[in-house]
N, C-alpha and C positions, 0 to 999 in steps of 0.2 A: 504494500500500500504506500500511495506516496506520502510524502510528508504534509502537504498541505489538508490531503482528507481528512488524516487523522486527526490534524487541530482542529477543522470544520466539525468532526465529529466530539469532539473534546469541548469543544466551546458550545456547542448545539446541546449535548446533555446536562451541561452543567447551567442554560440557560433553562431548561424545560426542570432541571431539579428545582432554581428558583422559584422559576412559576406556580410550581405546583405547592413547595412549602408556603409561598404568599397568597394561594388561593385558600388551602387548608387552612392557615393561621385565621384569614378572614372569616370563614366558613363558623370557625370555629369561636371567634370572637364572637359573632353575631348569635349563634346559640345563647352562650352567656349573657349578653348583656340585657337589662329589661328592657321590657315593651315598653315603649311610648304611651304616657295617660292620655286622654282626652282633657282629663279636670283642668279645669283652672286654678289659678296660683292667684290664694289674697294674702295679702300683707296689713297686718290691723296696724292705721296710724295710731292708735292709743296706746298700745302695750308692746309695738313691733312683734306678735306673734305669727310667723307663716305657717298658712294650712291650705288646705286644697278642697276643694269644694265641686259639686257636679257641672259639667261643661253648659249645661243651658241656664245655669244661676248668674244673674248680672250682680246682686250683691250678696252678701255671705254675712252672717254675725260671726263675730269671732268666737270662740270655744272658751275663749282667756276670761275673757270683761264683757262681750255680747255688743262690742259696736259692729254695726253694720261698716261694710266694705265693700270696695270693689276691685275688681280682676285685676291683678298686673300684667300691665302690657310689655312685652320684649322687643 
């Protein structure tokens, strides 16, 4: 075999080993990580307590003190 296949082949598997551990790691990341909520995020201006509350609630009381709140936007 000439010399040059052999690196084309040498370089070719050692690219497709990357791919494949970077596909797996991903793969595998994504299992782990949690699901995305729907809820909203309120932040109480009286006691700075964060809670999360149901995605169709515009304002929320706080669990802390009981003032009413609204969704923080990001």
């Amino acid at each position: 075999m000439p010399p040059d296949v052999l690196i084309f082949c040498y370089v070719t598997f050692l690219m497709g080993a990357i791919a494949a551990l970077g596909a797996l790691s991903e793969r595998r990341r994504r299992r782990f990580e949690p699901e995305p909520t729907e809820d909203n995020l309120f932040r109480c201006r009286k006691c700075s307590y964060v809670y999360t509350d149901d995605s169709d609630v515009e304002l929320s009381r706080c669990p802390q003190c009981g003032l009413s709140n609204e969704a923080v936007e990001f």
